[in-house]
C-alpha positions as CSV (number, residue, x, y, z in Angstrom):
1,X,0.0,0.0,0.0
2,X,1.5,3.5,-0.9
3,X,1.9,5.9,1.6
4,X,-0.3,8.2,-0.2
5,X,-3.7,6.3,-0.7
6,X,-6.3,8.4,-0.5
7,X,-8.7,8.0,2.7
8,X,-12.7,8.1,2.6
9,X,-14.7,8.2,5.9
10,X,-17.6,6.3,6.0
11,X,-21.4,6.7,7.5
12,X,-21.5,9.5,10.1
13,X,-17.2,9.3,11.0
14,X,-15.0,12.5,11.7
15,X,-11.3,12.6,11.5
16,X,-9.8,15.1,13.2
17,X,-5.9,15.8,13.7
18,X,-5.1,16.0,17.9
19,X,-3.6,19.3,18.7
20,X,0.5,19.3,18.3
21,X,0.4,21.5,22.0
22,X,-3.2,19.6,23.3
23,X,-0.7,18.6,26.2
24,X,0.2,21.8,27.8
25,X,-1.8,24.8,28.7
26,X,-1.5,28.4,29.8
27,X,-3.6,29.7,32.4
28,X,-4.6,33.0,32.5
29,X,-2.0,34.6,34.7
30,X,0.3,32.8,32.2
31,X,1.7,29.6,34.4
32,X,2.2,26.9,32.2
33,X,0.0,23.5,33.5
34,X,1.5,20.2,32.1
35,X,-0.7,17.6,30.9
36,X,0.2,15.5,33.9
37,X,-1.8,17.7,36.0
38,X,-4.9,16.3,37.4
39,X,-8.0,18.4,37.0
40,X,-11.5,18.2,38.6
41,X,-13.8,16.9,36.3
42,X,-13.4,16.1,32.9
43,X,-11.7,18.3,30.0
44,X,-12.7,18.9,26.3
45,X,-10.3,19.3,23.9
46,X,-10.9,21.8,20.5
47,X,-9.6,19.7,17.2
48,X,-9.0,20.3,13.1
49,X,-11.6,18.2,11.0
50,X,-9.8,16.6,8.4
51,X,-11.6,13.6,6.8
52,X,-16.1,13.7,7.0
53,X,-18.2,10.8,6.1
54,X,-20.9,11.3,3.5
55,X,-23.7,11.0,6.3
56,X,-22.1,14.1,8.9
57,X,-24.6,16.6,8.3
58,X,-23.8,19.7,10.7
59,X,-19.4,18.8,10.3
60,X,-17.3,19.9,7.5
61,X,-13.6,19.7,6.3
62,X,-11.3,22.3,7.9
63,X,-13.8,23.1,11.6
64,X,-12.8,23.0,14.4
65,X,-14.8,20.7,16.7
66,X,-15.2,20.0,21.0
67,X,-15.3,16.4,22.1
68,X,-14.1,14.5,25.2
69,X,-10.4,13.0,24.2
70,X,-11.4,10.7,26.8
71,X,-13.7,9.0,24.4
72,X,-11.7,8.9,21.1
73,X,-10.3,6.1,19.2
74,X,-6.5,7.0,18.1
75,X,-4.9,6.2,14.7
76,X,-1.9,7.0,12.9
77,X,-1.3,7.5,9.2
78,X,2.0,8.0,7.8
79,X,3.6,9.0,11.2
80,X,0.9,11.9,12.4
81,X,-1.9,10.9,15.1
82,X,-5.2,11.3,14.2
83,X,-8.8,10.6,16.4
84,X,-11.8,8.8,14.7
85,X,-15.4,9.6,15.9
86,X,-18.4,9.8,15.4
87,X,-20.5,13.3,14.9
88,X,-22.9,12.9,17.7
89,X,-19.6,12.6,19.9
90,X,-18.7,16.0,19.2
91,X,-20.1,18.9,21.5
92,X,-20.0,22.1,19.8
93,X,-18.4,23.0,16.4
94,X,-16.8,26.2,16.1
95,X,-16.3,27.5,11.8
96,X,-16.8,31.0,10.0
97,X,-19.8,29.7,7.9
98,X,-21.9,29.5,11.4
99,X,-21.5,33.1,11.8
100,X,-25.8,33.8,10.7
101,X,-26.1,31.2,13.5
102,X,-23.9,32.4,16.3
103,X,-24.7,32.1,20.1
104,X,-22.3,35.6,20.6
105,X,-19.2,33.1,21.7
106,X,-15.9,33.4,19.6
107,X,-12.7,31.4,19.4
């Protein structure tokens, strides 16, 4: 198999590339917080669609989407990690085309 062949996402799957800095974060008064730091509760992560399957009806290629990376299925193609999942696993999606349908939040 080539390490070029094309990938199509089937029924209602999003692929989304992870984050290269998902592991560290800034709080507000600028302290960095490693990803080994334990938090209360869970965390949602914010991820680059890359791949849509023909049934994903509010996704598209190039969003940015929420989900729980607690509840994400890994893969990796030609060396970069990627997450599979399905749409109804994703939370909120944040894109320019939404902007007639905003809720008055901005990334």
């Amino acid at each position: 198999m080539s390490d070029k062949t094309p990938i199509k996402m089937l029924h209602d799957r999003i692929l989304v590339e992870l984050d290269k800095d998902t592991g560290e974060r800034r709080s507000a008064g600028g302290i960095v917080i490693p990803a080994t730091a334990a938090m209360g509760g869970r965390r949602l992560a914010w991820s680059k669609v890359v791949g849509v399957g023909p049934h994903a009806r509010a996704v598209e290629i190039g969003d940015r989407v929420l989900f729980d990376p607690e509840e994400k299925a890994e893969v990796e193609v030609n060396g970069e990690l990627y997450v599979v999942m399905r749409e109804r696993d994703i939370h909120a999606v944040a894109a320019e085309r939404l902007a007639d349908e905003s809720t008055g939040l901005y990334l």
